[in-house]
C-alpha positions in Angstrom: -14.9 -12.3 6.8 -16.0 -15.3 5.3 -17.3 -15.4 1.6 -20.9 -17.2 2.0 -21.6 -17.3 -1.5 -18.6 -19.4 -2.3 -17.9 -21.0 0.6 -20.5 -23.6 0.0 -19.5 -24.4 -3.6 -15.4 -24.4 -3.4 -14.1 -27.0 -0.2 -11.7 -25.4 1.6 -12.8 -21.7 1.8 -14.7 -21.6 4.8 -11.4 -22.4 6.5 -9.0 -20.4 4.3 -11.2 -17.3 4.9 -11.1 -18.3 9.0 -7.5 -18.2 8.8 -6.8 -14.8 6.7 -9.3 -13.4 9.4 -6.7 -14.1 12.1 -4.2 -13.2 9.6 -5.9 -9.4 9.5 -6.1 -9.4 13.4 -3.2 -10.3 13.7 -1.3 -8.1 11.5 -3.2 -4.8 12.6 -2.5 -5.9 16.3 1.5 -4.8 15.0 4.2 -5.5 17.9 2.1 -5.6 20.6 0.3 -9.0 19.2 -2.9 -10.5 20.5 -3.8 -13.7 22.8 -5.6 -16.5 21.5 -8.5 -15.6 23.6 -8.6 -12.2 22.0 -7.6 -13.6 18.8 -11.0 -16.1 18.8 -13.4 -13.2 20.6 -12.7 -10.8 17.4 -12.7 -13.6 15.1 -15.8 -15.1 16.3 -14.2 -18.8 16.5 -14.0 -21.1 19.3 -10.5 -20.6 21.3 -9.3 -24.2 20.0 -10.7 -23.4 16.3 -8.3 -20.3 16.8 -5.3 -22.4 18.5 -5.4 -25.0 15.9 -5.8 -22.4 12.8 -2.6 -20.4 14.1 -0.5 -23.4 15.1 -0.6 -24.0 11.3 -0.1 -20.2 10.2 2.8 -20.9 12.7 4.5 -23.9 10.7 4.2 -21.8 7.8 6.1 -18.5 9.0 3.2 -16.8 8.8 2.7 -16.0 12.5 4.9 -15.8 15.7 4.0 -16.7 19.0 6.2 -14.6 22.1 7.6 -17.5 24.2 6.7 -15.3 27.3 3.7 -13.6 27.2 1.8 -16.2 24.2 0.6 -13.2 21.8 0.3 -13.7 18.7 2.4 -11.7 15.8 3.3 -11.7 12.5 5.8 -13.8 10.9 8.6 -14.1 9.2 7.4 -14.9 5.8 4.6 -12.1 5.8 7.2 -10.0 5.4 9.1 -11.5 2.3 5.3 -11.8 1.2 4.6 -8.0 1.7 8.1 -7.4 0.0 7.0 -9.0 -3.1 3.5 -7.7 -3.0 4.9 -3.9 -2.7 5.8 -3.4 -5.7 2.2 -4.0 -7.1 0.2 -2.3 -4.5 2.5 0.3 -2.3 2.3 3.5 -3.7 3.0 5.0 -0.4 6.0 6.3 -2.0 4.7 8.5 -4.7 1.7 10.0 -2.8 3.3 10.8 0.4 3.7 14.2 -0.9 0.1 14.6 -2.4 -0.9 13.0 0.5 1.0 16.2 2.1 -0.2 18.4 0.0 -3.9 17.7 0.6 -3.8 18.4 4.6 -2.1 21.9 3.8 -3.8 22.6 1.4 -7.5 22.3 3.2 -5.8 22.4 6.9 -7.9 19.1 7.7 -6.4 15.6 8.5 -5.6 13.7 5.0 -5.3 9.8 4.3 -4.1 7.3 2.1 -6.3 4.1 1.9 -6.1 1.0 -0.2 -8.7 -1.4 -0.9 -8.0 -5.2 0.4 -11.2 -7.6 -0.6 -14.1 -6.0 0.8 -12.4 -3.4 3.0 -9.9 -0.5 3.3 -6.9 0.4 4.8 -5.5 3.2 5.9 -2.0 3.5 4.4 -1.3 7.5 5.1 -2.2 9.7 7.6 -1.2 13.5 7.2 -2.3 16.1 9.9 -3.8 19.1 9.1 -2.8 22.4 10.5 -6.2 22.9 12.4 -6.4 22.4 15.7 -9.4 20.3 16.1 -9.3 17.0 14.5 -11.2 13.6 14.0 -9.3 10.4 14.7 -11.7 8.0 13.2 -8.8 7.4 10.6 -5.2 6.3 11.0 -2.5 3.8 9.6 -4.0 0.7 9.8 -7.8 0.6 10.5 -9.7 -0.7 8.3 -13.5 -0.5 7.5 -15.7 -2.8 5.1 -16.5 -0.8 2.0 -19.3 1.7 1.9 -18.2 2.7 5.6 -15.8 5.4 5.7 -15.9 8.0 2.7 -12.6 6.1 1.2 -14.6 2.9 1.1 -18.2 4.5 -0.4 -15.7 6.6 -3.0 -14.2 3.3 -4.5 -17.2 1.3 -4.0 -19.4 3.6 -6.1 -16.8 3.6 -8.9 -16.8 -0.5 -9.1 -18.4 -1.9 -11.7 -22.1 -2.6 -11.0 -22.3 -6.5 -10.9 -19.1 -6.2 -8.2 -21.4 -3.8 -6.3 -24.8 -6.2 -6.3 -22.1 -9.1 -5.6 -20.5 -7.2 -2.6 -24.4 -6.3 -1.1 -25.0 -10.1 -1.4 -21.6 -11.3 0.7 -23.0 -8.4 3.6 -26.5 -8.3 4.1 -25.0 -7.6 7.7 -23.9 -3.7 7.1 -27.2 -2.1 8.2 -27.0 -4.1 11.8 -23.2 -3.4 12.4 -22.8 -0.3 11.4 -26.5 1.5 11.0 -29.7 2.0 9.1 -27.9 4.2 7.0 -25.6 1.4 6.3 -28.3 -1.2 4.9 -28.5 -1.5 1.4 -31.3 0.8 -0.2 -29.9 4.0 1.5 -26.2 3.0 0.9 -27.0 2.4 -2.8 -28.7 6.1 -2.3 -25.4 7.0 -1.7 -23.5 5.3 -3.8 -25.5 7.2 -6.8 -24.4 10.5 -5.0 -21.0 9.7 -5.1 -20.6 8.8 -8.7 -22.6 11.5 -9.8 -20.9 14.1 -7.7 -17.2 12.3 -8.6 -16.8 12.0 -4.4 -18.1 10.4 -1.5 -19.4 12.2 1.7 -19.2 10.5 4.7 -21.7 13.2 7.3 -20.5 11.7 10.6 -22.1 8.0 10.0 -19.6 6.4 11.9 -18.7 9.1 15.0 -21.2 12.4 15.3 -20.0 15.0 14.4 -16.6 13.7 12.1 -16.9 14.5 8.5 -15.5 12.8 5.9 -14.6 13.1 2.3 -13.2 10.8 -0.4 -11.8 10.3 -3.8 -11.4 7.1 -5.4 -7.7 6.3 -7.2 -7.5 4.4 -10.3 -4.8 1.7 -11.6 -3.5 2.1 -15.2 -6.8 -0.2 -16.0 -9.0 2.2 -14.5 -9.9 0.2 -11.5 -10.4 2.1 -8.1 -7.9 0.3 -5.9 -6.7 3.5 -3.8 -8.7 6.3 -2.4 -7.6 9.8 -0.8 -9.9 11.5 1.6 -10.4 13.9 4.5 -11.6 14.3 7.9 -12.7 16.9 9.9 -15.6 18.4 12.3 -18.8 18.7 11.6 -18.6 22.7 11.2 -15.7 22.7 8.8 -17.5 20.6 6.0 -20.3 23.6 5.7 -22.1 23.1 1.8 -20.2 26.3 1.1 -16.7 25.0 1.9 -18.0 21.1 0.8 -17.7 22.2 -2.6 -14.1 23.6 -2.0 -13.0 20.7 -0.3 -14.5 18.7 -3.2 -12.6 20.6 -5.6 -9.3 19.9 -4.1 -9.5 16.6 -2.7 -10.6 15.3 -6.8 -7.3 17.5 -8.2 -4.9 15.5 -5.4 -6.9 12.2 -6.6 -6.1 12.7 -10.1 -2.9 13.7 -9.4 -2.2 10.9 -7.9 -3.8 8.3 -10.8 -2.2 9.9 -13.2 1.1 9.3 -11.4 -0.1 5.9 -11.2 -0.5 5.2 -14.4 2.9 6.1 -15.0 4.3 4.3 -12.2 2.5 1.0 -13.4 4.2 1.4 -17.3 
């Protein structure tokens, strides 16, 4: 996703933001990698744009091409990057258990999500113990903030010049992802969620799939993690909502304050 707003002013970033684009694809693609020509369609580049961009990722480490089938994967020195970037932003390892926790404790499917730029991704996924479940969520998707409840809880909690500056860089939300996407309606929401402490998500992305989420803050008090949950439509009742509510913001302090101790 390219950054308009900056892109014109700073030479260079039209091209950088090209290449972490295929970067992203390629990296949730996992093992199983991606062809150039898949590679350029999701990117929305021209195949020798795409060729030439990851030729160079190549020289770096950065991606691998398969001498037999020509997908694309990650490299080498993503790795020793992710490595060194662990220690900052996994916290995997502490909230596994909350994580755990949260799914028995409402029976409903329970995830992990960190914020990268102007998205999330799904870190954790824990099943619930009920037998019907959404799979809108798992380990690796990502959405652009505002989407998915995770997104909307940690958007509402940034502060509110990084919120006008985010609706500027994606005018484009209410097209790709629905009128109740656009702007004055996700701001609507956005007031909700801060007001109510977290986000509710009532099957905007697939009818019927319910979600909730909880923003979780760094030591500083910035909203870089979020837990939430997913269920059917019938399970998220405004009797049980508030129930839900109660637990999932428990789990999410919980977790920050774990955080915070973590981050000493």
């Amino acid at each position: 996703m390219v950054d308009t707003t900056s892109g014109r002013s700073v030479p260079g970033a039209q091209s950088i933001a090209r290449a972490a684009r295929l970067l992203r694809l390629v990296t949730a693609a996992g093992a199983d990698g991606l062809s150039v020509a898949e590679l350029a369609r999701s990117a929305d580049l021209t195949r020798p744009t795409a060729h030439r961009l990851l030729t160079a990722l190549r020289h770096e480490g950065l991606v691998d091409q398969d001498e037999r089938s020509g997908r694309w994967m990650p490299g080498p020195e993503l790795y020793l990057m992710g490595t060194v970037a662990a220690s900052r932003y996994d916290i995997t390892g502490i909230a596994r258990d909350v994580v755990r926790s949260l799914a028995v404790r409402t029976e409903e499917s329970a995830f992990l999500s960190v914020r990268r730029g102007d998205e999330t991704v799904c870190l954790l996924r824990e099943e619930g113990s009920f037998p019907i479940r959404s799979f809108v969520l798992s380990e690796g998707v990502r959405f652009p903030l505002g989407v998915a409840s995770a997104g909307l809880a940690i958007l509402a909690f940034l502060p509110p010049h990084d919120v006008d500056a985010y609706f500027e860089r994606h005018p484009e939300l209410g097209q790709r992802w629905g009128a109740a996407h656009a702007e004055p309606r996700l701001r609507t929401r956005l007031k909700e969620t801060h007001e109510r402490g977290f986000a509710l998500n009532p099957g905007l992305i697939v009818e019927g799939s319910f979600g909730l989420g909880a923003a979780v803050f760094t030591r500083e008090g910035h909203p870089q993690w979020a837990l939430s949950l997913t269920g059917v439509q019938f399970r998220f009742g405004p009797d049980r909502l508030a129930e839900l509510g109660r637990i999932l913001l428990a789990h999410a302090h919980q977790l920050t304050t774990r955080v915070a101790s973590a981050q000493r």
